[in-house]
Phi, psi and omega in degrees: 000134163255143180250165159229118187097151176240033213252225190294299199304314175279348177269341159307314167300326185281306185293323191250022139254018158278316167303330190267305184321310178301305186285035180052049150298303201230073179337304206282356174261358152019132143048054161302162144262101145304100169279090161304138187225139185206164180276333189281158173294298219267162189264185159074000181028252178287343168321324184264328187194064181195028176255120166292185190254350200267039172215081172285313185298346187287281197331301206302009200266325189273003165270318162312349157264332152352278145299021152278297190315306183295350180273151188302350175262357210243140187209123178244141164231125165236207172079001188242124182256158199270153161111329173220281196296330180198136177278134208298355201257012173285318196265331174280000197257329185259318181251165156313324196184120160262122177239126179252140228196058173243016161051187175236114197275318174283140169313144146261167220246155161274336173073061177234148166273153183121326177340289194292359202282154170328174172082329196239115178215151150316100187337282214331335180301321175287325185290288184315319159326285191288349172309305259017070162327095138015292181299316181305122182285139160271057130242008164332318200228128176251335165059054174256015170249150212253342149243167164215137170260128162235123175270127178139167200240334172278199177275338173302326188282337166285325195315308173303310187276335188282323173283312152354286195280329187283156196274178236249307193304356177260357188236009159317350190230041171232169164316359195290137181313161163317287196313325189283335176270013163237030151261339151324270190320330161289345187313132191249003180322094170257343195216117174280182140198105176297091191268147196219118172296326186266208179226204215264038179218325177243039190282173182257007197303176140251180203267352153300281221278343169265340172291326155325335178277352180267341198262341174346123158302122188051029153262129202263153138243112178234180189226050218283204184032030174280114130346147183290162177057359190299323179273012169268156212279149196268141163294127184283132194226104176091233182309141194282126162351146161272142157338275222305324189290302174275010123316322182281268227311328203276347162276311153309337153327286163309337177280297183315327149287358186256170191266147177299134133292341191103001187332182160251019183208121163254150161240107186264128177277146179220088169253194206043046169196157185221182211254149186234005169171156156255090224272159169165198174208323151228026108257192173264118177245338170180179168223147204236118195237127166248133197294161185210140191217160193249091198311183154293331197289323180140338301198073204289138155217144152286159181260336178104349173261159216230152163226157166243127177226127194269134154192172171338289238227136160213135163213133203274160142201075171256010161134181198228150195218126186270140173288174170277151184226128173345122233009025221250170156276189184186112164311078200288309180326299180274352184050065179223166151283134156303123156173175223250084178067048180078358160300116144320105178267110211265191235274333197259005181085349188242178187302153165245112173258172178110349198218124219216158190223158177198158180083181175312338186288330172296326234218323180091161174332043179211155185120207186215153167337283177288023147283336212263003164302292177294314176289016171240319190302324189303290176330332202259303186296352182284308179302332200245344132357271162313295186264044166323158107347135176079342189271156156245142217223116179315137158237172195288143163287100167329312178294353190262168181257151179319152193288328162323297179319308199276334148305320169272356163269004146276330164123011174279117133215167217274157166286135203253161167292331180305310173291348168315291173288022142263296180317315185296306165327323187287294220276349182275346203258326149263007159305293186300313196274333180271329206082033192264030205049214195290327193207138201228112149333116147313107181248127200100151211284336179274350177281327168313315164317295191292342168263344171273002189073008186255085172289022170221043181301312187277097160280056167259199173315121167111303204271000000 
């Protein structure tokens, strides 16, 4: 079996077609083998870099994938891009079953003019940065603006407004690359403003993580332009309020009572208003937000009335969108593969078999890392299904050579985990030289090469 990606969705997918096989779902698949396959050296996808850094208890999700990776039925090649070092008629020609696990990688867009100006970048671009991604240039963020607008409602828009706002000197013992914790530590950032088109009973945050943005040291947080009763819990009507909607109010609350200290940093929550252009000329000088209400129906429209909020910086995080992979189908509305309990669907509507989706790529952007567990198992119950006794089922071409062979006759190889664990080794060892808690990113694709010993490791932009 092959997975593509190595991130939650796909190492979940690696663990329950080992866990299901071992209890006998599908005697005759006994004792699978499983191949991950990814483009980047490193394993574990957002886990690694798509986490703030200062959420060390999230990051223990990658010793548990870990061990997925290390069980002895388990195989990571990394260094592989699907389309160019390998193909889909590659990979149904070699396995049993190929599951693609390739998440959504791309920004959605706000469609306001004004979008492209210097200044205007997609949060994820910013996450990946302070991650340290590879694909990320670290001078991507120089941080000399003194506001930022982060447009979104989620835990990324906090995740974002919270690295901003927090001083620099708290994240000295996390991963964060060098260059980025001393673009950090230069941050000329004084005034965040979190704009949320809806309003604080249907923002998605969850309530740990917004309550952390109140807890930052020498941050003032405030909440301003709420309508009167906007933080009383909304009348229950059929089903009881959910917890998390009355966890976020009762932390907006406290935030809405306390008075400015005098911080070196502010954070303003700003809801009902959504950005109507982004003005500037040869940057970004402000964004012009028009208020917004909410019909019975349920229904965000502007109201016409318009504000100017002068800042720097604007990072959009208004969701995530998966691409199409090289021959595959691909839903552009919903930015998903069609399919039916992870079964891939092809134009007719039926199994393209042999070829299956999990994860975000399935389902589109939503849940937390441990959704995407029960969403592999399901795919995988799918996958073993299919491959019944009796059933009939894509197989591997007996005539084709192992997918290692066709790679090395093209002059290709894969990053092997033994070359991973030179990078993870690189990065505890400069942990260990700065004094930097446990493990300090490597940042960029040739310091990646050079700790795995793979020099052709980096399939990044260009290369």
């Amino acid at each position: 079996m092959a997975v593509v990606g190595s991130g939650p969705a796909g190492l979940y997918t690696a663990e329950a077609l080992v866990k299901q096989t071992a209890q006998g779902a599908d005697g005759s698949a006994a004792g699978v083998l499983v191949d991950v396959l990814d483009r980047l050296p490193t394993p574990y996808g957002l886990v690694r870099y798509g986490v703030a850094p200062d959420h060390p208890s999230i990051r223990s999700i990658a010793d548990y994938l870990r061990r997925v990776l290390e069980h002895p039925q388990v195989r990571f090649l990394g260094g592989l891009r699907l389309g160019r070092e390998v193909t889909r008629e590659m990979l149904l020609a070699c396995y049993d079953a190929v599951v693609y696990a390739t998440g959504a990688p791309r920004d959605r867009s706000l469609g306001v003019s004004g979008e492209d100006l210097p200044g205007s970048a997609a949060a994820a671009d910013f996450v990946r940065w302070y991650c340290g991604h590879p694909d990320a240039d670290p001078a991507m963020f120089t941080l000399d603006a003194r506001a930022v607008a982060v447009i979104g409602a989620g835990n990324v828009a906090l995740d974002v407004s919270r690295m901003l706002a927090r001083p620099a000197a708290g994240l000295d013992a996390t991963d964060v690359p060098e260059p980025v914790l001393a673009a950090l530590a230069a941050s000329r950032v004084e005034e965040v403003h979190l704009v949320c088109r809806r309003g604080p009973a249907q923002a998605r945050f969850t309530t740990k993580e917004l309550r952390e943005l109140g807890e930052l040291p020498d941050v003032d947080i405030t909440v301003p332009g709420l309508p009167p009763g906007a933080l009383d819990p909304p009348a229950e009507e059929g089903a009881p309020l959910d917890r998390r909607v009355r966890g976020n109010l009762a932390v907006l609350a406290e935030w809405a009572g306390r008075s400015p200290q005098g911080a070196a940093r502010r954070v303003s929550v700003r809801f009902w208003r959504r950005p109507a252009e982004i003005l500037g000329t040869d940057r970004v000088t402000a964004v012009r937000l028009e208020q917004t209400a909410q019909d019975a129906s349920g229904r965000v429209s502007g109201t016409g009335r318009f504000e100017l909020l002068p800042v720097q910086l604007v990072l959009r995080s208004v969701g995530y969108r998966s691409v199409p992979l090289p021959g595959l189908p691909f839903d552009e509305r919903r930015a998903v593969v069609p399919n039916a309990d992870g079964r891939v669907l092809g134009a007719d509507g039926r199994p393209l078999p042999g070829e299956y989706v999990v994860g975000w790529l399935k389902r589109g952007p939503t849940g937390v890392i441990g959704t995407n567990r029960p969403d592999a198992v399901q795919t995988v119950r799918a996958l073993l299904a299919d491959r019944a006794p009796g059933t009939p089922a894509h197989r591997a071409d007996p005539a084709a050579p192992p997918l290692a062979d066709q790679l090395a006759a093209r002059g290709v190889r894969p990053v092997t985990y033994d070359d991973w664990l030179g990078i993870d080794a690189g990065e505890h060892a400069m942990a260990a030289a700065l004094g930097r808690g446990d493990r300090v990113k490597l940042s960029g694709w040739d310091a990646l090469d050079t700790a795995s010993g793979h020099p052709h490791a980096g399939p990044g932009p260009g290369r």
